[in-house]
C-alpha positions, 0 to 999 in steps of 0.5 A: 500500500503506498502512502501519500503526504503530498497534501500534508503540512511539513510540520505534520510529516515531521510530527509524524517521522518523529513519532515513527522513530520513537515507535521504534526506538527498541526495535531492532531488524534482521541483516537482511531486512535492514540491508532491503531497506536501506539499498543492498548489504553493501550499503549497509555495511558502509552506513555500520562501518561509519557508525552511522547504524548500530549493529550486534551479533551477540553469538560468534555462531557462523549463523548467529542473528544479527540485531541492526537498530531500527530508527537508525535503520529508518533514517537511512531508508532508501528512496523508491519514489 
């Protein structure tokens, strides 16, 4: 489902984001789901590499999970316009 904000105030579009974010703000995304969203595994390992997201995997399992920061996830998100 695609969400319009055209007809929407700035002021409210950012009320809103801010409210997306802190909905968020103890959530964390697999590797996989955050690399989907911010453009491909490459992008994302750039973005934790310059700290930009916080990223853990608390095993050193070959296929341990990986737990990436969600808001930071989401301000990252790419553009699909």
């Amino acid at each position: 489902m695609r969400v319009s904000l055209d007809n929407v105030p700035l002021a409210t579009q950012s009320a809103m984001l801010q409210n997306i974010l802190l909905a968020f703000e103890n959530e964390t995304f697999s590797k996989e789901l955050a690399a989907h969203i911010v453009g491909g595994p490459g992008k994302l390992e750039s973005l934790i590499a310059a700290e930009k997201i916080e990223a853990s995997k608390p095993t050193n399992k070959q296929n341990g999970k990986w737990f990436v920061c969600a808001p930071q996830v989401l301000v990252h998100c790419k553009n699909r316009r």
